[in-house]
Structures are given as structure tokens and as C-alpha cells.
C-alpha positions as CSV (number, residue, x, y, z in Angstrom):
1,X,50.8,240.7,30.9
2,X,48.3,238.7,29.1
3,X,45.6,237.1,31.7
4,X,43.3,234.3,32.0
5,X,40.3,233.9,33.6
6,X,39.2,231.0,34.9
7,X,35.6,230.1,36.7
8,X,34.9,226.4,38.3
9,X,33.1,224.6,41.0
10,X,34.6,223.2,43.9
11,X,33.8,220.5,45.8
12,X,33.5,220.9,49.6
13,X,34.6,217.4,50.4
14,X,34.7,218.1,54.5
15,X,33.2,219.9,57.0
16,X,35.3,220.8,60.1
17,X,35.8,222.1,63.6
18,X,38.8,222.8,63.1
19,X,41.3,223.4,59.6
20,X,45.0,223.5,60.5
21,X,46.8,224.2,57.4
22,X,50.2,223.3,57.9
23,X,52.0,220.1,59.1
24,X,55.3,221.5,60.8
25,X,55.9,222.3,64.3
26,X,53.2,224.5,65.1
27,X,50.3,223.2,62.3
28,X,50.7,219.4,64.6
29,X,50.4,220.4,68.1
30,X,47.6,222.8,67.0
31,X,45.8,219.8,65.6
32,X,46.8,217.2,68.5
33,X,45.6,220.2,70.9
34,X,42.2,220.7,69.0
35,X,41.6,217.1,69.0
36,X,42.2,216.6,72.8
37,X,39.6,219.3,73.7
38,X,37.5,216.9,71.4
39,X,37.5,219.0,68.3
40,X,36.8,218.0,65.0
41,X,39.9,218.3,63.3
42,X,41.3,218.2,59.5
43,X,45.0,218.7,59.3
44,X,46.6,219.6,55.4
45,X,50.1,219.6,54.6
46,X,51.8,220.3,51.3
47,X,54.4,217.2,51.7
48,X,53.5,213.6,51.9
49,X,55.2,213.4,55.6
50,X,54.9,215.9,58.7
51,X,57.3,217.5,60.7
52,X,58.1,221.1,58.9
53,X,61.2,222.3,59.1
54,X,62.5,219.3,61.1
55,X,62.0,217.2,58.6
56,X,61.8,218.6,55.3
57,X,64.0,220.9,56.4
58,X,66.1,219.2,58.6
59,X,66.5,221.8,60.9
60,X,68.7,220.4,64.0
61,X,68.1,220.7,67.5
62,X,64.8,221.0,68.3
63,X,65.3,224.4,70.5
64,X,64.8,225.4,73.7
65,X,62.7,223.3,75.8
66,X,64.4,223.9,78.9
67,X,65.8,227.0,80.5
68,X,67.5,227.7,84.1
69,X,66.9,224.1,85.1
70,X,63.0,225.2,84.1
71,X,61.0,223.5,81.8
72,X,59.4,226.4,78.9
73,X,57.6,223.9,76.5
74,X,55.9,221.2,78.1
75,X,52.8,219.2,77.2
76,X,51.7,217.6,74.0
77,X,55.3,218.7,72.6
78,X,56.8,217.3,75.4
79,X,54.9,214.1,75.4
80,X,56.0,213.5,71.6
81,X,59.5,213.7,72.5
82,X,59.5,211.5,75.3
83,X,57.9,209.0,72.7
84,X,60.4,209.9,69.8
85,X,62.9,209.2,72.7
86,X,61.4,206.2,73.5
87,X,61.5,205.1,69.5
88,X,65.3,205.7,70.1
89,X,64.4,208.6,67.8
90,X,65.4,211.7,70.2
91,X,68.2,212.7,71.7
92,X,67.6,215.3,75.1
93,X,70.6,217.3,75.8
94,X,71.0,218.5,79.6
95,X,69.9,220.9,81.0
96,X,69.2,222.8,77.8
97,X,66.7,220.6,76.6
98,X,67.8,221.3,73.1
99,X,66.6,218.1,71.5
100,X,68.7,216.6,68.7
101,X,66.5,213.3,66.5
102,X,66.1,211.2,63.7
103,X,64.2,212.9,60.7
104,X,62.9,209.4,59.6
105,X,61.5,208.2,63.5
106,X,60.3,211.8,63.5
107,X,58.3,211.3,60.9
108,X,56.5,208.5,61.9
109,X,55.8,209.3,65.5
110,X,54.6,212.3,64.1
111,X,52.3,210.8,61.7
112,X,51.4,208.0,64.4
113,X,50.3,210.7,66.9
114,X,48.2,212.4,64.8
115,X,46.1,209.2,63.5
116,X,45.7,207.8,67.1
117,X,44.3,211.4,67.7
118,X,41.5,210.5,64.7
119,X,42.8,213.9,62.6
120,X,42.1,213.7,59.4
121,X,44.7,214.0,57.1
122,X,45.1,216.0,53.5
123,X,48.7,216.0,52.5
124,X,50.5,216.2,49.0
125,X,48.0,219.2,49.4
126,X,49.2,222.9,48.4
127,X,47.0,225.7,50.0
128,X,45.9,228.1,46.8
129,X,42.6,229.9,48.2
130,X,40.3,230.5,50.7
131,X,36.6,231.6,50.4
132,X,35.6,234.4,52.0
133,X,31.9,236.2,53.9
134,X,33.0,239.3,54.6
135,X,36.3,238.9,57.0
136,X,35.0,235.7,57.8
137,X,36.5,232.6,56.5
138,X,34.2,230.1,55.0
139,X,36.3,227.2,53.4
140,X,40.4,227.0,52.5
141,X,40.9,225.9,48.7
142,X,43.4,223.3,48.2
143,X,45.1,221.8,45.2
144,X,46.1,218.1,45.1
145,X,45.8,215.0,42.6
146,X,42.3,214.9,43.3
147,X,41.9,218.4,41.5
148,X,40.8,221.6,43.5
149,X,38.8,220.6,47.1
150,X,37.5,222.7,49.6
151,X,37.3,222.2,53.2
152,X,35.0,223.9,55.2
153,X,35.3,224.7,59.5
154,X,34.4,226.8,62.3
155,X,37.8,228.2,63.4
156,X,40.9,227.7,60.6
157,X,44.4,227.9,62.0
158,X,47.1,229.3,60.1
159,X,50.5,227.4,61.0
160,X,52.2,227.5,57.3
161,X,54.7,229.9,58.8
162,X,54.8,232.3,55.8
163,X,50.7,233.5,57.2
164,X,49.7,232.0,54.2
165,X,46.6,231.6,54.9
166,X,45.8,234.2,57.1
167,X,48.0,236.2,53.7
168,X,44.7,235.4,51.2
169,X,42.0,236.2,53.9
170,X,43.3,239.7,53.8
171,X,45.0,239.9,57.8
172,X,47.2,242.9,57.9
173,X,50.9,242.2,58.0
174,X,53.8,243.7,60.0
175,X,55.7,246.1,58.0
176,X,59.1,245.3,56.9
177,X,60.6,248.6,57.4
178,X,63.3,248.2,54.7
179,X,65.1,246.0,56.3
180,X,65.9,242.7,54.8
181,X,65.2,239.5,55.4
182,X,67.3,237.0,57.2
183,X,68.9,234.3,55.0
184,X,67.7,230.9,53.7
185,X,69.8,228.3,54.7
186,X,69.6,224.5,53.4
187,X,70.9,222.1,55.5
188,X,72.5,218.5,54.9
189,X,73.4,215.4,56.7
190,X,77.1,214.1,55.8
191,X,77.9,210.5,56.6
192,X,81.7,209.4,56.6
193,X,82.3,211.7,59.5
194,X,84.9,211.4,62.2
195,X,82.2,211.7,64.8
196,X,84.6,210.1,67.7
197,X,86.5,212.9,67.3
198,X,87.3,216.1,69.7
199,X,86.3,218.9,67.2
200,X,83.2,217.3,66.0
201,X,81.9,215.2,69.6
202,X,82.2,219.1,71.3
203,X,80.6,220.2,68.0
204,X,77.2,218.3,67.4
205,X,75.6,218.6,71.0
206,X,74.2,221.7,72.0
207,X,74.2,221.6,75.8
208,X,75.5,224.8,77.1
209,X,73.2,227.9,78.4
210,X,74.6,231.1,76.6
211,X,76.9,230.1,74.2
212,X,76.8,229.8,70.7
213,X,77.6,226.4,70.0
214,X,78.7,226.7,66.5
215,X,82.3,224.8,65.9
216,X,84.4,227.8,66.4
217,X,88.1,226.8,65.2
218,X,86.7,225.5,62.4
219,X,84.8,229.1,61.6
220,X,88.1,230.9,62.1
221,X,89.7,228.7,60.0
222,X,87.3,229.5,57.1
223,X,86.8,232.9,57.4
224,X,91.3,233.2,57.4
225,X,91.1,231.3,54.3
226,X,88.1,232.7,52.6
227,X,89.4,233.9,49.6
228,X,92.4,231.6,49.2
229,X,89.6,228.5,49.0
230,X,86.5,230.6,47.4
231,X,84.4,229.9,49.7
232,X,80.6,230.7,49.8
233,X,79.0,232.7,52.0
234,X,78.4,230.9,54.7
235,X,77.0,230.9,58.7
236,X,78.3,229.2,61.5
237,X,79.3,226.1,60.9
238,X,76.7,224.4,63.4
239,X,76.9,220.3,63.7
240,X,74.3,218.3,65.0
241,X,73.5,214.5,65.5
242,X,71.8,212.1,64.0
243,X,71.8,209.8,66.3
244,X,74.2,207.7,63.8
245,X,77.9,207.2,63.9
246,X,79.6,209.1,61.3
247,X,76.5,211.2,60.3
248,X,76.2,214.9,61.7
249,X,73.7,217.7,60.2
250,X,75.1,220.5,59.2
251,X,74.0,224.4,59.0
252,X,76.0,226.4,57.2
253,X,74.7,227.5,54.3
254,X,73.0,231.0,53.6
255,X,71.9,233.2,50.6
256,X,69.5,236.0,50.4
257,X,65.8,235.5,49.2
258,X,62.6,236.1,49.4
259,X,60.6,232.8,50.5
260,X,57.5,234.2,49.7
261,X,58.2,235.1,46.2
262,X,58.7,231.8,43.6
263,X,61.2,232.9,41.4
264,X,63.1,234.3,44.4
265,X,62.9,231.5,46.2
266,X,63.9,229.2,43.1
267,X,66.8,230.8,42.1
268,X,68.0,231.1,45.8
269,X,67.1,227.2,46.4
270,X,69.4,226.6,43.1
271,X,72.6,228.4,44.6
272,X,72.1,227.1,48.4
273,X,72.2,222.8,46.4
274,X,75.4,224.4,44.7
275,X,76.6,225.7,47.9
276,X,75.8,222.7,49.8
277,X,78.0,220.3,47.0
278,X,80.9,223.0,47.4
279,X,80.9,223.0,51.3
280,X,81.2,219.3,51.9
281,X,84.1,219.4,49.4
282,X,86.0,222.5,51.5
283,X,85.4,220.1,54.8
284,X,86.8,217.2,53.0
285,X,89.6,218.7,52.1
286,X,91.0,220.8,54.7
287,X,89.8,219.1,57.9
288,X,90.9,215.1,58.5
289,X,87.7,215.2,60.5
290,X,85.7,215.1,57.4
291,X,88.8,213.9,54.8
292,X,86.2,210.8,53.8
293,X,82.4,212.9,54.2
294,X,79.9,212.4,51.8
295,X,76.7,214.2,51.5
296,X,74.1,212.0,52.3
297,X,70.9,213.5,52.5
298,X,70.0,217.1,51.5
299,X,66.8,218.8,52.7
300,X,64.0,219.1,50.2
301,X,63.0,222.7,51.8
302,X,65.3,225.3,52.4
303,X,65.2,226.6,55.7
304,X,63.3,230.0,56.5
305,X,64.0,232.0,58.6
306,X,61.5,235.4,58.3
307,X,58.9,236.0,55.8
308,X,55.5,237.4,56.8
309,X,53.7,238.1,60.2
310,X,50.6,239.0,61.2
311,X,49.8,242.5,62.8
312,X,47.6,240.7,65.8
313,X,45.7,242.3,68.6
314,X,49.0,242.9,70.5
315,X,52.4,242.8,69.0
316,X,55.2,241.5,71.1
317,X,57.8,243.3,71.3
318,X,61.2,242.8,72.3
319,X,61.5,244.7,75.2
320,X,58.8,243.1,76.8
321,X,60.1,239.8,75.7
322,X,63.8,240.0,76.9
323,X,62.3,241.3,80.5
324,X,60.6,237.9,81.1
325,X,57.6,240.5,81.3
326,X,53.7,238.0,81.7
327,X,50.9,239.2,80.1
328,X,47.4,238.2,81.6
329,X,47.2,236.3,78.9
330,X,50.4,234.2,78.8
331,X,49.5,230.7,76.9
332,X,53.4,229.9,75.8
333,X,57.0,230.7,76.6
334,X,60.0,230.8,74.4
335,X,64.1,230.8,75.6
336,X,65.8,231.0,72.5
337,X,68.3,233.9,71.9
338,X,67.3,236.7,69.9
339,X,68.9,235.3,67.0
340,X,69.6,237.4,63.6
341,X,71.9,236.4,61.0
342,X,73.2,238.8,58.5
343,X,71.5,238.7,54.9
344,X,75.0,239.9,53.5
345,X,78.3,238.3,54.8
346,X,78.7,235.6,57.8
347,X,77.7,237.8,61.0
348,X,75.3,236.9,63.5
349,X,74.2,239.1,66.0
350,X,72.8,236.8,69.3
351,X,71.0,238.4,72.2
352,X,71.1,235.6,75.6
353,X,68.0,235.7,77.7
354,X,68.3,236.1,81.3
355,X,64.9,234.3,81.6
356,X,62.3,232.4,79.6
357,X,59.8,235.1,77.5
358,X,56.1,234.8,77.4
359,X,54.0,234.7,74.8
360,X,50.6,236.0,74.7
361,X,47.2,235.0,72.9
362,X,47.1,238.5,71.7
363,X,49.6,237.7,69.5
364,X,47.7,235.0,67.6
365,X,44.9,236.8,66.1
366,X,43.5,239.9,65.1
367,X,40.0,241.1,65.8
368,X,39.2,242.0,62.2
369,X,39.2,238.5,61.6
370,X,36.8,236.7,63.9
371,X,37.7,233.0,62.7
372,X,41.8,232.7,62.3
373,X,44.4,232.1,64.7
374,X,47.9,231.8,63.8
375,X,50.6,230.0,65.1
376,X,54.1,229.8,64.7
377,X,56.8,231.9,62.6
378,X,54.0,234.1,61.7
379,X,52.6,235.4,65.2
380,X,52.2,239.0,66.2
381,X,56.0,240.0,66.9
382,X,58.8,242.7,66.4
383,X,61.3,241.5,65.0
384,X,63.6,241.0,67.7
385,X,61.1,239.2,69.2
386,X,60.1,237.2,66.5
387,X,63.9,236.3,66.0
388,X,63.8,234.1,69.2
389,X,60.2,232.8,68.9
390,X,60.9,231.6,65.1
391,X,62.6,228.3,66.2
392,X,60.7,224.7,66.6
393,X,60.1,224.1,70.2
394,X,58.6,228.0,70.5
395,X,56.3,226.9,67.4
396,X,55.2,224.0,69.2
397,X,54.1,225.9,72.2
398,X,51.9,228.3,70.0
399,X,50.7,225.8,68.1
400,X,49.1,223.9,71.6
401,X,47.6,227.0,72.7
402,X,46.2,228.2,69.3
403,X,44.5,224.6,68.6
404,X,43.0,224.4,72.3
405,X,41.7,227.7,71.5
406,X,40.3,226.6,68.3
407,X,38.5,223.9,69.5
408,X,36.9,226.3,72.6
409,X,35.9,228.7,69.5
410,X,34.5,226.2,67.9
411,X,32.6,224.6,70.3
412,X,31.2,228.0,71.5
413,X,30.5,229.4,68.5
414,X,32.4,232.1,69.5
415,X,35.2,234.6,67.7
416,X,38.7,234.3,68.4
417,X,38.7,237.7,70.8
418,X,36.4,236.4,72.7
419,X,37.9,233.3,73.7
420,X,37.2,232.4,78.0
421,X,41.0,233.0,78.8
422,X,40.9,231.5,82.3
423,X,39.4,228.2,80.6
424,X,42.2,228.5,77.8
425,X,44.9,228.7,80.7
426,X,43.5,225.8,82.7
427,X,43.1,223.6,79.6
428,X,46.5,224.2,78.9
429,X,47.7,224.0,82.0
430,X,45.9,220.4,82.3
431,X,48.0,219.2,79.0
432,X,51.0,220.3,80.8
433,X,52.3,223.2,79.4
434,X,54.5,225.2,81.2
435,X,52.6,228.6,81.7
């Protein structure tokens, strides 16, 4: 393969406290965190709007904030929903707490909360490098219509969910095992719906403790009539609410890929938009629910559900987490199932807890590199134990703890392992997170 080689300056155009890279779940609450502990805080995101997966992806319901009539994730991702609900932008279903919204109010509470905070923001901004002294990272390199900028900080969080970040610097990854990755799914919003309906009001509002609230006679239906109507492979089906009559999300979709790997992730992006088309056309015509649907809104981003994570100073694993077992070091909780979908075929194998997990800040660094946390899908995990922590309210917990202990790195001068845990704790527990 011919090569090129290329040599240029780069402008450091801020100096930081605290880099987040990554605007989703975790990467905002890990800013918002930083900032409240009076951090210095510069926040990048690759899209032009925040919210992740719950907004480019349109991942719905936010999930689990609420477990045995307890609350799990509290605080500054508690606080936004109460405002998104206050927008009439959220939608808190009882007692789950699974949280279904509006993608558009999402956006800009989202983007409202973090300005108020005084974050600075660098979006439409791809992460492509970081610079490096030693194991230490000096400045992220990002690519945007500017050209090639560098930002420079004390502590850098990594909450791109594929460890992006922490990927260049060189932090060791989990091994894969030769097992394969769980699917991509893109999801869709059809309007025209019968939402009134039995079959689809029981559908889109996920309110039950242990069960799988995926329309059921509507999956058996499908997969009796696979062949007969060609149907794609496909998951579920799940519905969720917009909040708007006649609109429900939908995730069904799935296709093996690599996220992590472009041409993988193009071609399987390209089949999921075919799949999408050919789904709302097998609803339309074999369900009077949906006999007048239209797709009205696909998400730009596929969603992912495993790539890479980091191997961190402690790896959760999943008997620990299905025991409820707490670590000294507890600084979140998660209370999703253990949740894997099958790359091949439309299986899903779900694991109930008995009681919320714990998560520990172990699991969001490693001591070879003193100056990165990580927060999000890309934690120190198994993989059964990463297959519960993956979803958005978990990344929201993570990403609180890992920016207040950003901002108490920073502010000490002090490496990631040797954080004041007690102080972490309090300062979390003071924000209201459920620890």
C-alpha cells in the first residue's frame, strides 16, 4: 500500500482543566460534573447537537433510573430529566424510571445545560490524535472546518464510547475472545401510527420490572411468516414514544459489523437504511396498526452496541455485578438486564437483576495512564457486565463520577489512581447521586 507522509503544525487553541471528548450520555454529565466542582471544562463532539445515542441515534427509553421502588441514577442526570420533563420533553414511566423523550427538546436542554454551566463547546469536531509525553497525555488533536486544532488539559476524559481516545493514547483493551460483536441496530420514528391502539399503547411504554417489553404477538407473527414475507433479520420489535400522537420509535433492526472499522461500519450502515425502508413496509402491510405509517425520521448514527473497552485497574465482572456486590469504591449503579442480542438470527438472551449493581472507580482508569478516565460503554467490564452497563442512564452515572473526578485531578495536580475517594464519594453524594 502506497503511503504518505505528512508533517504540520498545530495550533493549540485552548488550554483546559478538563477535555471531555464526547457529547453523548456519558461525555455531558462528565462535563456538567467537572464544571460543578469548578473545573475548567472544554467539551468536543463530532455532531453539531448533543445527546449521543439518544439523539443521533435515537435510542428509546432512557434506561434504568429506578429499580425496586429505589432510585440508581440520581443527580445531574436526574436533574436534566426533571427539566426535559418540565420542557414537556420527557416522559417518566413508573416505577421503572425508564424515561421515554423528545429527541428535538433533548437536544436543547442538553445544549442549554451545558452553556449555563460556562463549558466550552467544540462540536462538528472529529477526534483524529492525541499528543503524547510518555503515557501521559498532553493535548487531543481534532479535525474541524477550522483545520487541525489542538486542545490542551490536565485530566482528558474519554466518553466516545468506542475508547477512542483512550484507543490512540495506547490504554490496553479487553480482549475479545473470538466472540463476536453484538449487532448494530438503526432505529426510526414512524408517524401515521395507530397509537390509541391496544397492541401499540401496551407496546411503547416500558413500565414493567422483569419483562422484556418488546411487542410480543407482533414478534411471533413475524418470525411464523419469515420466509413467506422475506423478512430481514431483525430484533424485537421494541416501540417507544415520542411523546406525539401517531409517532412511535422503533428498534428492530440489526446486522453484524464492526463500528470501529469504516468500511465495516459503512457497508453495515448501508444494509440497516435498506432494512429500515423494508420494515416499515412489512408493518404497513400486515398489521392495521400501522396500514397508514410512514417513516419519518431515521437516525443519522446506527446504534452500537459493543466495540472496545478498556482493561482498567479492576475489571467488573459479572458475578460480582449480578450479586449487587459494593466495592469501597462504589461511585455509580446500573439496573439494566444483562442484555445480549445475537449477531446472527433474532435471539436475545436477557439476564433480570435481583438488585441494582455497582460500579466502581476502578473501572474507569488504568494506572499506566496517569491522566485518562473513561466513561461510558468503554469502562473496565466483562462482557456480561458490560451488557447491562452499555445503556444511557448507566452512561450517565459514569460519566458524573468520572468528571467530578476530573476536576479533583485537576485541581490537585494529581493522577487518576490517586484520586481522595472519600472526597469523590461525598462530592457525589452532594450532587445527589444514588451511591
Amino acid at each position: 500500500m502506497r503511503t504518505i507522509k505528512q508533517t504540520k503544525e498545530i495550533a493549540v487553541v485552548g488550554s483546559y482543566d478538563v477535555v471531555v471528548c464526547g457529547g453523548g450520555p456519558a461525555g455531558v454529565f462528565a462535563a456538567l460534573a467537572a464544571a460543578e466542582v469548578g473545573a475548567k471544562v472544554a467539551l468536543v463532539e463530532q455532531y453539531g447537537f448533543l445527546g449521543g445515542m439518544a439523539t443521533a441515534g435515537l435510542v428509546m427509553p432512557l434506561s434504568v433510573f429506578t429499580y425496586n421502588n429505589e432510585q440508581v441514577i440520581g443527580g445531574l442526570p436526574w436533574r436534566f430529566i426533571k427539566r426535559l420533563e418540565a420542557m414537556g420533553g420527557a416522559h417518566i414511566e413508573t416505577p421503572l424510571g425508564n424515561v421515554a423523550f423528545d429527541p428535538e427538546l433533548y437536544k436543547l436542554c442538553m445544549q442549554q445545560m451545558v452553556l449555563e454551566a460556562g463549558i466550552e463547546l467544540y462540536m462538528h469536531s472529529y477526534l483524529s490524535g492525541v499528543e503524547m509525553n510518555g503515557t501521559r497525555v498532553e493535548a487531543v488533536i481534532i479535525e474541524n472546518k477550522n483545520g487541525s486544532e489542538a486542545l490542551e488539559a490536565k485530566i482528558f476524559v474519554d466518553c466516545t464510547g468506542d475508547a477512542d481516545l483512550a484507543y490512540m493514547a495506547g490504554v490496553e483493551m479487553q480482549p475479545q475472545n473470538g466472540e463476536p460483536l453484538q449487532p448494530l441496530s438503526t432505529y426510526f420514528i414512524l408517524g401515521g401510527v395507530d397509537t390509541a391502539s391496544p397492541l401499540v399503547n401496551e407496546a411503547m411504554h416500558h413500565n414493567k420490572q422483569g419483562v422484556n417489553c418488546h411487542c410480543l404477538p407482533m414478534r411471533e407473527y413475524l418470525l411464523e411468516n419469515a420466509a413467506k414475507l422475506n423478512i430481514p433479520e431483525f430484533g424485537g420489535p421494541w416501540f417507544c414514544t415520542t411523546l406525539h400522537e401517531g409517532c412511535v420509535a422503533v428498534n428492530m433492526t440489526r446486522t453484524a459489523g464492526n463500528a470501529c472499522d469504516n468500511r465495516d461500519f459503512t457497508a453495515a450502515e448501508c444494509r440497516l437504511r435498506e432494512d429500515v425502508f423494508r420494515m416499515a413496509q412489512i408493518l404497513r402491510e400486515n398489521f392495521k396498526e400501522f396500514e397508514k405509517c410512514y417513516v419519518a425520521a431515521v437516525a443519522p448514527h446506527a446504534g452500537i452496541r459493543e466495540t472496545r473497552r478498556i482493561k482498567g485497574a479492576h475489571t467488573m465482572t459479572a458475578e460480582e455485578y449480578v450479586s449487587g456486590y459494593r466495592y469501597e469504591d462504589s461511585i455509580s449503579r446500573g439496573a439494566h438486564p444483562i442484555d445480549i442480542h445475537a449477531t446472527k438470527g433474532n435471539n436475545q438472551n436477557v439476564t433480570f437483576l435481583e438488585q441494582a449493581a455497582y460500579v466502581p472507580y476502578r473501572a474507569l482508569f488504568t494506572p499506566s495512564h496517569p491522566n485518562i478516565l473513561v466513561a461510558g460503554r468503554a469502562l473496565s467490564a466483562d462482557r456480561k457486565a458490560f451488557a447491562s452497563m452499555r445503556v444511557q442512564a448507566s452512561c450517565m452515572g459514569t460519566g458524573q463520577a468520572a468528571g467530578v473526578a476530573a476536576a479533583l485531578c485537576a485541581k490537585e495536580n494529581s493522577s487518576t489512581d490517586s484520586v481522595n475517594i472519600n472526597r469523590l464519594i461525598e462530592i457525589l453524594r452532594n450532587l445527589g447521586a444514588a451511591i
